[in-house]
C-alpha positions in Angstrom: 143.1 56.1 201.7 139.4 55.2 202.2 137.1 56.6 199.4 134.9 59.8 201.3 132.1 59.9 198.0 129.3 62.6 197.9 127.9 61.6 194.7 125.5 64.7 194.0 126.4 68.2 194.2 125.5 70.9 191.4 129.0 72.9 192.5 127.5 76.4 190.1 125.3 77.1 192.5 127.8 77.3 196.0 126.7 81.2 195.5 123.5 80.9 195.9 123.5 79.4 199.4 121.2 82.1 200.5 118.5 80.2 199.2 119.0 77.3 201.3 115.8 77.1 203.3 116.4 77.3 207.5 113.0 75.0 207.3 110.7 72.4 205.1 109.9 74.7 202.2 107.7 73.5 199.2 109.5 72.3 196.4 108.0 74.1 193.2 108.5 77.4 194.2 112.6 76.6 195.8 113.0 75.5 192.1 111.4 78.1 190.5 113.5 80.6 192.4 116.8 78.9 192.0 116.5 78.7 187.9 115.5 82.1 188.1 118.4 83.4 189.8 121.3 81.0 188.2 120.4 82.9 185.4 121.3 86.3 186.9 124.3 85.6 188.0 127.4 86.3 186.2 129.8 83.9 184.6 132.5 85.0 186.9 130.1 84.7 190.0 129.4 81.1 189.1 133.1 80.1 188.8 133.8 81.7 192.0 131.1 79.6 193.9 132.7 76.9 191.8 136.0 77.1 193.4 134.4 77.6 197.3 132.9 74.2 196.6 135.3 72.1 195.5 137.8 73.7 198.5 134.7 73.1 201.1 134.7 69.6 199.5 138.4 69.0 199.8 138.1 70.8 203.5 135.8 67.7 204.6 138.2 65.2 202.8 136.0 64.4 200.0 137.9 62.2 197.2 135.2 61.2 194.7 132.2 63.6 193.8 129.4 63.4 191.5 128.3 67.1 189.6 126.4 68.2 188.0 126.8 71.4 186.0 123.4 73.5 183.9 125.9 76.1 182.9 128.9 73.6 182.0 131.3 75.5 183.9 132.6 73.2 186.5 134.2 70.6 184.5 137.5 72.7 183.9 138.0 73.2 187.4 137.0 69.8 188.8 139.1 68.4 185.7 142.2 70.3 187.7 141.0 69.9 191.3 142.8 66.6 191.8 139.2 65.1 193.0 137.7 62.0 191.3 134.5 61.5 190.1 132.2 62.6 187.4 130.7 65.8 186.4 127.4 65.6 184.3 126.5 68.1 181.5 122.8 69.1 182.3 120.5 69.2 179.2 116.6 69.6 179.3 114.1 71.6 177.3 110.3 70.7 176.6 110.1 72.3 173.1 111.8 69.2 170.6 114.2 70.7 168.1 115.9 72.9 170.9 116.5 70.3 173.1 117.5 68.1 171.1 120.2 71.0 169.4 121.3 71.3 173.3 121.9 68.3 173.2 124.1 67.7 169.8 125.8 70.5 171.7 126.7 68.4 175.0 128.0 65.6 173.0 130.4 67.7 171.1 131.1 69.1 174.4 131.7 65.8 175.8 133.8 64.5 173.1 136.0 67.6 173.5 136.5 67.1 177.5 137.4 63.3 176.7 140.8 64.8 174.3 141.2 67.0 177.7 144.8 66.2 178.8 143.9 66.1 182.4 140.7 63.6 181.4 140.5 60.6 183.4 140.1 61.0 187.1 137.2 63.0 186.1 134.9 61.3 183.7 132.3 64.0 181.7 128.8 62.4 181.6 125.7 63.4 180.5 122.9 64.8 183.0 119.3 64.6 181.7 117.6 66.7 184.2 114.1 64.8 185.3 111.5 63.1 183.5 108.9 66.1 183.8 111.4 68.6 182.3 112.6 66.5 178.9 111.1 66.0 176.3 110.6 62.4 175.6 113.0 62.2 172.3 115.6 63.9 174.4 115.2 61.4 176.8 115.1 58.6 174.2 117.9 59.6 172.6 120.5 61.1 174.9 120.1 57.8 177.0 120.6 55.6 173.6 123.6 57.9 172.9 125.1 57.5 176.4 124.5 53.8 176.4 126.3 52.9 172.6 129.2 55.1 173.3 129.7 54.1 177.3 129.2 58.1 178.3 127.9 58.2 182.3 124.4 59.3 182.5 122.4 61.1 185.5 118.6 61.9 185.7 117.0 63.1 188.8 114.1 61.4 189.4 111.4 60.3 192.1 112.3 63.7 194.1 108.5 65.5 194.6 105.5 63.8 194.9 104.5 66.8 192.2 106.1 64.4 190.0 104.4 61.7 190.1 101.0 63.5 190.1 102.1 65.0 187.2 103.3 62.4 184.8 100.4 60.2 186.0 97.4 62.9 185.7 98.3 65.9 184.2 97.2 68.0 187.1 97.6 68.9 190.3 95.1 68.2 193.1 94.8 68.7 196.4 97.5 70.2 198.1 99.6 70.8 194.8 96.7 72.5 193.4 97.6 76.1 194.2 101.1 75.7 192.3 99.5 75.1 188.8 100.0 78.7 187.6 103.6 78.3 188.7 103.6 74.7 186.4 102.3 76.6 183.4 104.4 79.8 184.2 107.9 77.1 183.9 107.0 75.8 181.0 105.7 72.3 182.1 103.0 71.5 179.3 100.5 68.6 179.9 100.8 68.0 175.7 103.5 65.4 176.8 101.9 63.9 180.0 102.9 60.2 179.9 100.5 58.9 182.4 103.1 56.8 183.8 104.8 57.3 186.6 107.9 58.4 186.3 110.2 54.9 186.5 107.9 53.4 184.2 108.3 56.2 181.6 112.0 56.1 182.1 112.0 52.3 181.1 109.6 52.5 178.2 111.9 55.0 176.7 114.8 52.9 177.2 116.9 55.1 179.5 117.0 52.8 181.8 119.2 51.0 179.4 121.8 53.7 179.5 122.2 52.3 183.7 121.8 55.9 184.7 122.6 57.5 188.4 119.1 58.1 189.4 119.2 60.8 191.9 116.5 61.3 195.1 114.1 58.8 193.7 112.0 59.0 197.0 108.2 58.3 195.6 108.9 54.6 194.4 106.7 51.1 194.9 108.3 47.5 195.6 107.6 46.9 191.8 109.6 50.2 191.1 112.6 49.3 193.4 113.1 46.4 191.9 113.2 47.4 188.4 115.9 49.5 189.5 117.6 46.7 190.9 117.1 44.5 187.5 118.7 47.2 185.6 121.3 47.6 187.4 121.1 51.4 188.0 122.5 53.2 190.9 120.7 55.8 193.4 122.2 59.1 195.1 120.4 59.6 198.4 120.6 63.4 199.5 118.6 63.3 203.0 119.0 66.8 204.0 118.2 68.2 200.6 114.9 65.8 200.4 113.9 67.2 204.0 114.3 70.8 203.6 112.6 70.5 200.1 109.7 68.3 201.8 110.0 65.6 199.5 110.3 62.8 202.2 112.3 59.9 203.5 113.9 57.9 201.0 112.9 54.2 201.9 116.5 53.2 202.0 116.0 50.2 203.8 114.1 48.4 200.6 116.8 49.9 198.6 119.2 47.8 200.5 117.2 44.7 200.9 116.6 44.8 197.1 120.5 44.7 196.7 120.4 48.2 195.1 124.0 50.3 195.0 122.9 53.5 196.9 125.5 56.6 197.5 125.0 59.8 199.8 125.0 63.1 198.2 124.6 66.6 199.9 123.1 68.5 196.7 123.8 71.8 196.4 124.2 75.0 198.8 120.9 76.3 197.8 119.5 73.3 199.3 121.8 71.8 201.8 123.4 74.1 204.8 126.9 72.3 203.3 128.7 69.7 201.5 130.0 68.1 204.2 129.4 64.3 203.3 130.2 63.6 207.0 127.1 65.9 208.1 124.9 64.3 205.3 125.9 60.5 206.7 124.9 62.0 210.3 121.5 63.2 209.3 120.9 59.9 207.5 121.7 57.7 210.9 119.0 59.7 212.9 116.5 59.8 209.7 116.8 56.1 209.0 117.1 55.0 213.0 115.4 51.8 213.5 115.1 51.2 209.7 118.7 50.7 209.0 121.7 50.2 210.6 124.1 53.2 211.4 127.0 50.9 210.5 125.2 50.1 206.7 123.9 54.2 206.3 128.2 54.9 207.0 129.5 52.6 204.5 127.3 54.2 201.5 130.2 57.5 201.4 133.4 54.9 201.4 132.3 53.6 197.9 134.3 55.4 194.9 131.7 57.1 191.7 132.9 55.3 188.9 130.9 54.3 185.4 131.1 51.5 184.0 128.4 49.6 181.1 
């Protein structure tokens, strides 16, 4: 059987599909609303959207699928969904000693799912959410950890052009400017800024290392693409997510020409209409027409999500 891969989902949040936008929305306030209402919804909700997702996944004849999970609650059912892949434990936090107790608490997590006796088709990694949403010791560390005891890591990174402004400045100008109360309300202090942007940052704190999953990772130069490719690191290109979010066109073609492992991802429901791989690989032909060929944007789902140091 071929592999069918859609390496990025976040499965928990199937129910909230309702916030999909039907048109380019801005970024910070679509993620401002969907941590505000995971947070409402009841543990059996979530598990219920879990279930939907992995049967729509199955529907389109998905074999190997990359999740990740904020609320840790998909990796008992993708453990018994007879799927392959890997599902990520998502840790972040801004405040040091918290996030950095989350994360003891996702290692002892992951160390438990490893003695799981259905372990192995699914792998349980380690999802450091994005660089403006860790602090830097949590980066720095849960990327050594992941790298000396071969546990798969994921970061999203690259996604907004808020991003970038942000790690490199501190503040938001011109368009961004009227979502800096939102930045503040979140929790996003400038007391960490790194003025790098946000590769760089990654490699001076070593997670890079680690050979992460680096999902989106749209706003990228020539230097940054290839210091992705010396590392080694693969990328998760989610097209339809990236357009509904505005965040851009991946420049997959450089990807490619840089030698750089890329796999298609759908994200999640509140972003995505579905996760349908097959829809996602359409989109991409029509987004990437003339810039690469359809035959090269189909072969980027028949690749299997596997870890390996």
């Amino acid at each position: 059987m071929p592999y069918i891969t859609n390496a990025h989902t976040h499965l928990e949040l199937t129910t909230l599909a309702r916030l999909c936008p039907r048109h380019p929305t801005p970024f910070l306030p679509w993620l401002a609303r969907v941590g505000w209402e995971i947070r409402r919804l009841a543990r059996d909700e979530i598990l219920y959207g879990i279930a939907q997702g992995i049967a729509e996944l199955k529907a389109c004849g998905t074999t190997h699928v990359g999740d990740i999970t904020h609320t840790w609650l998909s990796v008992e059912p993708l453990l018994a969904s007879g799927l392959r892949g890997i599902v990520y434990l998502e840790v972040l936090g801004l405040e040091r000693e918290t996030a950095l107790e989350r994360l003891r608490q996702a290692q002892s997590a992951i160390d438990e799912a490893r003695r799981h006796p259905d372990y192995g088709a699914i792998q349980v990694g380690l999802s450091l959410h994005a660089p403006y949403s860790c602090h830097p010791d949590l980066l720095r560390v849960g990327a050594q950890w992941c790298r000396v005891e071969g546990v798969p890591l994921c970061i999203h990174v690259a996604e907004s052009r808020f991003e970038t402004e942000w790690l490199l400045h501190g503040t938001l100008a011109g368009p961004w400017r009227i979502f800096s109360p939102l930045v503040q309300a979140m929790g996003i202090v400038p007391a960490l800024i790194p003025w790098q942007r946000p590769l760089a940052y990654l490699a001076t704190l070593g997670v890079l290392e680690a050979r992460p999953l680096l999902v989106h990772a749209i706003h990228v130069t020539e230097e940054e693409i290839a210091l992705i490719a010396a590392t080694r690191c693969a990328v998760v290109h989610c097209p339809r997510s990236n357009h509904l979010l505005g965040c851009g066109r991946m420049p997959l073609e450089r990807y490619l020409q840089a030698g750089v492992s890329v796999y298609l991802g759908t994200d999640s429901r509140a972003s995505s209409p579905d996760l349908n791989i097959h829809a996602e690989m359409q989109f991409a032909c029509q987004l990437h027409r003339g810039y690469v060929p359809e035959q090269q944007v189909m072969a980027l789902v028949h690749q299997p999500l596997e870890h390996s140091l």
